[in-house]
C-alpha positions, 0 to 999 in steps of 0.5 A: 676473876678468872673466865673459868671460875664457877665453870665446874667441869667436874660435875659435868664429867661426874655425870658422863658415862666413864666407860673406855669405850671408846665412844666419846663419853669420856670426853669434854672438847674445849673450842672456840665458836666463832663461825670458823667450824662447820656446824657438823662437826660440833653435831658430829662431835655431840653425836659421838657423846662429847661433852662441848664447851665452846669460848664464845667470840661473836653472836650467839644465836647466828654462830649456834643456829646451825647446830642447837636445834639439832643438839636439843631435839636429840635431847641434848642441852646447851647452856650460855654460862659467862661467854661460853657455850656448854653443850652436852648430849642426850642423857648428859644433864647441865645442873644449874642449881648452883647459879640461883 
């Protein structure tokens, strides 16, 4: 089984904005989170209206301490599906109603 099975990308940018403005919301950024990117440019990033969906590659919880926090008290959300963590900003919905 592909890592990216059941990843449904497709909703997730069904919800985003599709405005060309610009601005961020018509994007989703691939990485990796292994400590090796400074937690402002993930914030930086998400502030900006991207959508993040970053491969995993060590401890969870150390590695998205320096950003999760701040991502859902702006009211974003940060789900862990199958090694990667999916990232969305304020007014971006992570639906998942599929995975019960």
């Amino acid at each position: 089984m592909s890592e990216f099975e059941g990843l449904d990308l497709q909703a997730v940018e069904d919800q985003m904005d599709t405005d060309e403005g610009g601005d961020g919301t018509d994007r989703i950024v691939l990485g990796v989170l292994d400590g090796s990117t400074d937690p402002d440019e993930w914030l930086e990033t998400i502030h900006g209206g991207a959508v993040l969906v970053l491969n995993v590659d060590g401890d969870l919880n150390e590695l998205a301490s320096g950003f999760a926090r701040d991502v859902k008290e702006a009211g974003g959300e940060l789900v862990h599906f199958r090694g990667f963590l999916i990232v969305t900003p304020p007014g971006v919905t992570i639906d998942t109603d599929r995975l019960e």
